[in-house]
N, C-alpha and C positions, 0 to 999 in steps of 0.2 A: 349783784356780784360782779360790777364792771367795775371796782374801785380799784387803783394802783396798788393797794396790798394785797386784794387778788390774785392780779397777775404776777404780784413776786411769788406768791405763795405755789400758784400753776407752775412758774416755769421749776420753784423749785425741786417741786415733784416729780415733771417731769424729766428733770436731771437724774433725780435719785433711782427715776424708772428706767434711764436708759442704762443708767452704771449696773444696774442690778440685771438687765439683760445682757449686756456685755459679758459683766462675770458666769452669767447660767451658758453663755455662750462658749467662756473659757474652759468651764468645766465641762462642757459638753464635746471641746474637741480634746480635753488634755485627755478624757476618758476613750474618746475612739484612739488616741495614739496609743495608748498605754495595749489596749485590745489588740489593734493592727500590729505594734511593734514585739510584743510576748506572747502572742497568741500559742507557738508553736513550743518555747521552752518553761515559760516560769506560770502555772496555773494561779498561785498568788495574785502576781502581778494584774491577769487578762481578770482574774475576778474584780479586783481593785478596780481596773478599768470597767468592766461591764457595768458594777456600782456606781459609779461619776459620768457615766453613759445617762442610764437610767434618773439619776438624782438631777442632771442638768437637761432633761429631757422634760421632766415633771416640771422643774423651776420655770424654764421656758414659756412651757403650754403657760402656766397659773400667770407670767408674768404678760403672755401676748394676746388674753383673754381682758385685758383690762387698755384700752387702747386712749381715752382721751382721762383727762386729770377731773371731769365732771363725775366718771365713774369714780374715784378713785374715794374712801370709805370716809376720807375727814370731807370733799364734800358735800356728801349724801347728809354726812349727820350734820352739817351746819346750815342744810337747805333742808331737812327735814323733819333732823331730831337733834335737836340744838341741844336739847335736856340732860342728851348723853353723855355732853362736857361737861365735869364738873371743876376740873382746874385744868390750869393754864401756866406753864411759868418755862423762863427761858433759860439753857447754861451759854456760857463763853466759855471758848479754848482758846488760850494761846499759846504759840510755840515759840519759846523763848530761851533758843540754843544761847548758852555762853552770856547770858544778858539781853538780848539783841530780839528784837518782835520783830518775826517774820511774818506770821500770819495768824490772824483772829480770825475765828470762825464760831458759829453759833447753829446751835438746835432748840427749837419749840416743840414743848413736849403737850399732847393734850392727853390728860387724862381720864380715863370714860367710867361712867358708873359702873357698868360690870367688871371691874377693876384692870381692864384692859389699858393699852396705850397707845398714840402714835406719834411720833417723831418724825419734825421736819428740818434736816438741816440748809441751815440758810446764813447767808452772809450776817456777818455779828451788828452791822450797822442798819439793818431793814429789821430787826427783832422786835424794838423798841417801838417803831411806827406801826407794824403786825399785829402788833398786841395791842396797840391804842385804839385799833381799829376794831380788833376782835371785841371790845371792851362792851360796847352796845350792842352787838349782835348776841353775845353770851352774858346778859346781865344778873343772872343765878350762878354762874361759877367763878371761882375762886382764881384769883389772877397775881404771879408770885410765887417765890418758892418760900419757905420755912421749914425748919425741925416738927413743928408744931403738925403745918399741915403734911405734913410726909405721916407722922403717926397717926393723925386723922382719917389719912386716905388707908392708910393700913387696914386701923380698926371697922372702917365702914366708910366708902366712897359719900355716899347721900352726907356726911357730917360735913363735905367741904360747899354743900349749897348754899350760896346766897338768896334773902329777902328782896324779891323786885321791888321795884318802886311800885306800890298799889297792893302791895302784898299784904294782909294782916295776920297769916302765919309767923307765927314766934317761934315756933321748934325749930328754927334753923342755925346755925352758927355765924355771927358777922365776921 
């Protein structure tokens, strides 16, 4: 786990971890303003704020409980339980005010057998190499989007597993 798509994938993580404390951070002071600043005339108001107190106080803990990107749940399951990937596939955004491409950006989505999910956004040009990487480490999951396997994964996650190589289970979908 020292390859260069690793470490794209760590730092992107830990980007999205620090935006996500930032923001439990914002909501944690715009809640003490709201408290401190209405406290004495609008009851509304100081509840609103006690609630956005409380919500970015939770967000916080859950979010400072989780310190390096080896905890973090897509790597456990690819050093542990690879299984639980059963697809794989990437979107592109672009924002293309008036014609004009400002900026591309991309997310990897892994989708788990217990019909959960996790999304990694990452620069749109590392997606392609991420997943070529991912390719022999998850060589039972389904890699790509389609119509197909969307209502695949719908009707039952286990349809989008792949036959390894030495496999002589046939019940699986190619």
């Amino acid at each position: 786990m020292k390859a260069p798509e690793v470490r794209e994938l760590r730092r992107c993580l830990r980007r999205e971890h620090r935006l996500k404390i930032i923001a439990a951070a914002g909501l944690l002071l715009m809640g003490l303003s709201f408290v401190s600043l209405f406290f004495q005339g609008y009851i509304i108001l100081t509840v609103f704020g006690l609630v956005c107190t409380v919500l970015g106080l939770r967000f916080m803990a859950k979010l400072l409980r989780v310190q390096h990107t080896e905890e973090h749940r897509l790597f456990r399951l690819l050093q542990h339980q690879p299984k639980q990937i059963v697809w794989v596939y990437s979107m592109v955004t672009e924002r293309l005010p008036f014609g004009f491409q400002i900026n591309r950006h991309g997310t990897l989505y892994f989708k788990l057998v217990d019909g959960d999910d996790i999304s990694v956004s990452m620069p749109a040009e590392d997606l392609r190499r991420v997943s070529k990487f991912l390719n022999p480490i998850l060589p039972h999951a389904s890699f790509g989007y389609t119509r197909d396997r969307e209502q695949w994964y719908i009707a039952s996650p286990l349809m989008l597993m792949q036959d390894e190589p030495g496999d002589d289970n046939g019940s699986t979908i190619k």
